[in-house]
C-alpha positions in Angstrom: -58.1 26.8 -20.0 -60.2 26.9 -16.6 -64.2 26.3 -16.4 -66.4 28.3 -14.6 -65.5 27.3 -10.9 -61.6 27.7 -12.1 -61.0 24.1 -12.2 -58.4 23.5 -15.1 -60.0 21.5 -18.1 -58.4 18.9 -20.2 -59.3 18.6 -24.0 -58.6 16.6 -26.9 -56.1 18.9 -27.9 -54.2 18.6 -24.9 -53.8 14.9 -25.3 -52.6 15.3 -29.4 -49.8 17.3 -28.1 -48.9 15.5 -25.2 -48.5 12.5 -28.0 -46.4 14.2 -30.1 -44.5 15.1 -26.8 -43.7 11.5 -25.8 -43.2 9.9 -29.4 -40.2 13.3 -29.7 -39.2 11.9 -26.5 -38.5 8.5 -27.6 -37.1 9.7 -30.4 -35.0 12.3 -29.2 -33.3 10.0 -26.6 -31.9 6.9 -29.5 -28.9 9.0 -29.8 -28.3 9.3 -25.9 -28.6 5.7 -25.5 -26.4 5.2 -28.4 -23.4 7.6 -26.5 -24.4 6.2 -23.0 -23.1 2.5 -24.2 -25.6 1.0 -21.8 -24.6 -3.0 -22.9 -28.9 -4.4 -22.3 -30.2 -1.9 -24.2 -30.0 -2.8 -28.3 -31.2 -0.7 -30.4 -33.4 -2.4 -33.5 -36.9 -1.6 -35.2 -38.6 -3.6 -32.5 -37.4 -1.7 -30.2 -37.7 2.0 -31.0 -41.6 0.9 -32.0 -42.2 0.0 -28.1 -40.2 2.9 -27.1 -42.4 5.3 -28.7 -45.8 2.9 -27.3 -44.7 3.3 -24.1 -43.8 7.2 -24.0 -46.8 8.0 -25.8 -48.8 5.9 -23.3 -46.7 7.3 -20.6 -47.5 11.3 -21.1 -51.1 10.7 -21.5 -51.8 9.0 -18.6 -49.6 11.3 -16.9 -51.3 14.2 -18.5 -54.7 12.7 -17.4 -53.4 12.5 -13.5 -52.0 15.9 -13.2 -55.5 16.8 -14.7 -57.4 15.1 -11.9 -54.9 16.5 -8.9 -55.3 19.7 -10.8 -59.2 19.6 -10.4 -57.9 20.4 -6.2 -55.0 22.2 -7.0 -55.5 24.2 -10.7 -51.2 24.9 -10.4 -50.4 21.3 -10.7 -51.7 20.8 -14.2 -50.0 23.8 -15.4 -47.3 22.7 -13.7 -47.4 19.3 -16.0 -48.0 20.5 -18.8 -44.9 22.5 -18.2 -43.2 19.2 -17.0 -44.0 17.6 -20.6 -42.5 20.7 -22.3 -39.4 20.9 -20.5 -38.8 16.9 -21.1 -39.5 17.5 -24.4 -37.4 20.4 -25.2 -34.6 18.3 -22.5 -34.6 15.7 -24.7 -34.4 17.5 -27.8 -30.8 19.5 -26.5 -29.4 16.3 -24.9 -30.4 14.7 -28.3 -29.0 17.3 -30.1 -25.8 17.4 -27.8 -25.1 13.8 -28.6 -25.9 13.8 -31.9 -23.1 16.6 -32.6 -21.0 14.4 -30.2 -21.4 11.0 -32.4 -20.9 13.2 -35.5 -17.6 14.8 -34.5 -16.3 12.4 -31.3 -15.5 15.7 -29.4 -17.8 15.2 -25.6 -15.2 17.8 -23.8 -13.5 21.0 -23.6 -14.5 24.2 -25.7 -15.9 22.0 -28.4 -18.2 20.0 -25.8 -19.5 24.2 -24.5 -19.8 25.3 -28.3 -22.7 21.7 -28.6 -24.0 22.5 -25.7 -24.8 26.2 -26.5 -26.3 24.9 -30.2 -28.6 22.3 -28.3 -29.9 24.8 -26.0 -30.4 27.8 -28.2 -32.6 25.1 -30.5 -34.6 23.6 -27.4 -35.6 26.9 -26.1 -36.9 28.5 -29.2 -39.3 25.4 -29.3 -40.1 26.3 -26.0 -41.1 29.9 -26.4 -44.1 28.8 -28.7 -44.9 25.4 -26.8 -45.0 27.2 -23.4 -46.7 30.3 -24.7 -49.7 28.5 -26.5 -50.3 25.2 -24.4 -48.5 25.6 -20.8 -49.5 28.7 -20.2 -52.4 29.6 -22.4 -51.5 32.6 -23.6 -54.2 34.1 -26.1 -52.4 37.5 -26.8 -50.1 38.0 -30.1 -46.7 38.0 -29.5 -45.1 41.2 -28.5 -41.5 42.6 -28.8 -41.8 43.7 -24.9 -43.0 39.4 -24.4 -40.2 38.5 -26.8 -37.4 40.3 -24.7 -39.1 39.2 -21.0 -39.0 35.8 -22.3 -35.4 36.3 -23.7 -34.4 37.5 -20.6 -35.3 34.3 -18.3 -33.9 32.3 -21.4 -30.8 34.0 -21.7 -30.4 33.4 -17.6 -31.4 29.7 -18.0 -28.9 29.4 -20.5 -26.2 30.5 -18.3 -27.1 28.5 -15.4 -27.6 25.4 -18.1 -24.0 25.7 -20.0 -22.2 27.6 -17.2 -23.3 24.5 -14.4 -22.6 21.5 -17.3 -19.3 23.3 -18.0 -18.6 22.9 -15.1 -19.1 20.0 -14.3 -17.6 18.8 -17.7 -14.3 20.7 -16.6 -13.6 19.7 -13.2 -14.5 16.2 -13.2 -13.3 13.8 -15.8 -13.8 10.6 -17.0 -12.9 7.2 -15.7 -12.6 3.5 -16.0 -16.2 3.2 -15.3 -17.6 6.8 -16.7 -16.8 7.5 -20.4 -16.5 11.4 -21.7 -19.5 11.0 -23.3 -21.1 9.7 -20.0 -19.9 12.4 -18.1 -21.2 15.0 -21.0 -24.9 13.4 -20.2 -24.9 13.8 -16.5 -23.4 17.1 -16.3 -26.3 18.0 -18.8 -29.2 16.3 -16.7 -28.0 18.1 -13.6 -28.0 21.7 -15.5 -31.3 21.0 -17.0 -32.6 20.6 -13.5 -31.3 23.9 -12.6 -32.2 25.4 -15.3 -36.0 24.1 -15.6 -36.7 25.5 -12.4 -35.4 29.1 -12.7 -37.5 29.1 -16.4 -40.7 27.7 -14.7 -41.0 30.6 -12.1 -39.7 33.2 -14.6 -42.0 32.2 -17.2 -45.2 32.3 -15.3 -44.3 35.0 -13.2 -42.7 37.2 -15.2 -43.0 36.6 -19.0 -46.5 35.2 -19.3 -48.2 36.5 -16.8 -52.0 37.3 -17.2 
């Protein structure tokens, strides 16, 4: 949403679902901590409460700074309210990914590519609707020829997301220092990255555009 002189605005709307954004993100990242094995991070009541303080805190003020850079340069708050999709949809597939991985103990081969396929397919459908509503603004009811654009970038996201962590996964492997499961969580945070900038450009170039 833009005012009169095309300046972006920022409502109270924007800030509700920037909070449910950084309490999902706390949330979302328990079981990544819990595979990571950091040893100074324990993981208690106490703790998970401040987690999701200081996330919520964390995407509004964040939220309220790309605002005010946006007031000079409109892209930029688009571009965070993109930002605070794609962290949470990140952290809901590596949360996903390592909750399958605690569950079933497998962080490699053809079972690690089957997880990581399952967390992404759930993370992007949450991302169509998110992105399509609050990133991007877009007013006009869903279409098939929308649906199939959008399915499109997805689909090529996907494969730059599970082909690059595969990858990685495959030709690398764990050491004395670097578990499987640690190795599973950077090959993912390196394909996200990819991946987050293909879907930014396709998105609002290509799929949503106005």
């Amino acid at each position: 949403m833009k005012n009169v002189m095309g300046a972006p605005l920022i409502t109270r709307r924007d800030f509700y679902l920037v909070s449910l954004i950084g309490i999902c993100f706390a949330l979302f990242s328990l079981p990544i901590m819990t595979n990571l094995g950091l040893p100074f991070i324990k993981i208690s009541i106490p703790f998970v409460i401040a987690l999701v303080i200081f996330f919520t805190i964390l995407a509004n003020v964040s939220l309220a700074c790309a605002w005010f850079v946006g007031k000079k340069i409109p892209v930029i708050f688009q571009l965070a309210k993109f930002g605070a999709v794609g962290a949470f949809n990140t952290f809901l597939d590596w949360g996903v990914l390592n909750l399958l991985i605690l569950i079933t103990g497998i962080a490699g081969g053809l079972g690690f590519s089957l997880f990581k396929s399952i967390s992404f397919v759930v993370a992007a459908t949450g991302a169509y609707f998110w992105n399509k509503y609050w990133t991007f603004n877009a007013t006009e009811k869903s279409t098939s020829q929308e649906v199939f654009k959008f399915i499109a970038v997805s689909t090529s996201g996907f494969l730059i997301n599970v082909g690059l962590a595969s990858l990685i996964v495959f030709t690398f492997h764990a050491t004395n220092t670097l578990s499987d499961a640690q190795l599973a969580n950077i090959a993912a945070a390196t394909a996200t990255l990819a991946s987050l900038v293909w879907n930014f450009i396709g998105y609002k170039i290509f799929v949503f555009k106005k």
